[in-house]
N, C-alpha and C positions, 0 to 999 in steps of 0.2 A: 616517143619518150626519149629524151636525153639523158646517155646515162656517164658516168664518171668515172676515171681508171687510170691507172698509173699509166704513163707511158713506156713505148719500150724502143728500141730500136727500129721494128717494123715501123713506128710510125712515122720517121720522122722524113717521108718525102710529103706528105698529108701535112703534116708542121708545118716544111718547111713553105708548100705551096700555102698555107693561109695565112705564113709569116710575110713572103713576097705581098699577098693581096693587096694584106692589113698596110705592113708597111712602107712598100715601095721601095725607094734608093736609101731608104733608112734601114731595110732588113737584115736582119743576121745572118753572115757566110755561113751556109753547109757547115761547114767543119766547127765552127764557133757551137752553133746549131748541138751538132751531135757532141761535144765536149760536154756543155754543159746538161744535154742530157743525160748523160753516162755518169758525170760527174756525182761522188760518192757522199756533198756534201748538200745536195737540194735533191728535191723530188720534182717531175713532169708529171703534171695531171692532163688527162684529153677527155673530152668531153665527146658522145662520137652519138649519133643518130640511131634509128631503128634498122637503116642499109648499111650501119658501119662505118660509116665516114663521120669523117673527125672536123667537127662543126669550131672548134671551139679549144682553147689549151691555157694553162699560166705554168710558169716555172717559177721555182720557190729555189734560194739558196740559202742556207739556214748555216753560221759557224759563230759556235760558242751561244751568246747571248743575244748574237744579230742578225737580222735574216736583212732578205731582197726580194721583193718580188723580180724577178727579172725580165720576165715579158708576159702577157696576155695580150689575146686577142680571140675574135669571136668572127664566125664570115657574117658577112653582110645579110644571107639566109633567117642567118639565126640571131640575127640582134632585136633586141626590143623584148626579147621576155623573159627578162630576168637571169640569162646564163653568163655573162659577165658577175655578175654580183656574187652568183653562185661557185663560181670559179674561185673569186677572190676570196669566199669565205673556206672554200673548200684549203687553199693555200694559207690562210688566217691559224686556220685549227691544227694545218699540219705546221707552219712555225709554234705555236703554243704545244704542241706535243714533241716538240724536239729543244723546249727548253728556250728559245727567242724572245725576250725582253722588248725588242723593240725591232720595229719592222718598218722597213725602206724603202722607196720607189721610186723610180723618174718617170715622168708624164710630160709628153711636149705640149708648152702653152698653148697651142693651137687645137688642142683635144676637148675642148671642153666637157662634151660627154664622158670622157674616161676622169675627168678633171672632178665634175658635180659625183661618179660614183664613187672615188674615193673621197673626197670633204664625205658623203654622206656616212661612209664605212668609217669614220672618225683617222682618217690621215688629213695633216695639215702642214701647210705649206712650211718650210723651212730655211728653203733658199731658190735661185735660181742658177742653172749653172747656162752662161750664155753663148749661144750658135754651137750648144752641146751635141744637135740632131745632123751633120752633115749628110753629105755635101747643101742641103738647104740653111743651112745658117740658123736651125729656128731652136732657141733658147728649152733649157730642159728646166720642168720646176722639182723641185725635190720635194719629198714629202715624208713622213715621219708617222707613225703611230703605236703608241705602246701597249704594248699587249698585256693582259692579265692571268 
């Protein structure tokens, strides 16, 4: 069973290895990494297995009225059932508990999978911001969803 928990500091060499997996030469530095973990203005949630390892994470930065998803991802392991969605709702409930109106995210065009789970969690495209993903050049789409 997969279970769900705030992040803490210990985690974040488990992070930051399924940050590299997920996302290659688009991943977030170490230090970017731990900032926004620590950071007094979002929460890190990890998702971690029956052995303890950390299958699975999103970061939420929530100020004022606006939040961010910041990043999610899931390993390869663990995809297909269902713990993305459960992530993003688990960061969905904590923006609506800390007062967030409306809630943000970039997605690179080429994800389609992360692309259909957000259109389905009611985020919709907004813009695109263009060769947003370096050094690949690949266009970010923005997305939008207002919380109740």
């Amino acid at each position: 069973m997969i279970a769900l928990r705030t992040a803490t500091v210990d985690d974040l060499d488990a992070v930051m290895a399924l940050e590299t997996a997920s996302f290659g030469l688009t991943a977030w530095a170490r230090e970017t990494m731990a900032a926004e973990m620590a950071s007094p203005w979002g929460r890190y949630v990890v998702a971690v297995d029956d052995a303890g390892a950390v299958v699975g994470y999103v970061g939420l930065r929530a100020v004022g009225v606006e939040g961010d998803i910041q990043t999610i991802a899931v390993s390869e392991a663990a995809r297909g059932a269902g713990l993305g969605r459960r992530l993003l709702a688990e960061a969905q409930q904590d923006a609506r508990d800390r007062g967030v109106q409306e809630l943000f995210l970039e997605v690179r065009d080429d994800n389609a999978p992360a692309r259909a789970l957000y259109a389905s969690e009611g985020f919709v495209e907004i813009g695109v911001r263009p060769g947003y993903y370096q050094p690949e050049g690949v266009d970010a789409i923005a997305m939008k969803k207002e919380l109740a």
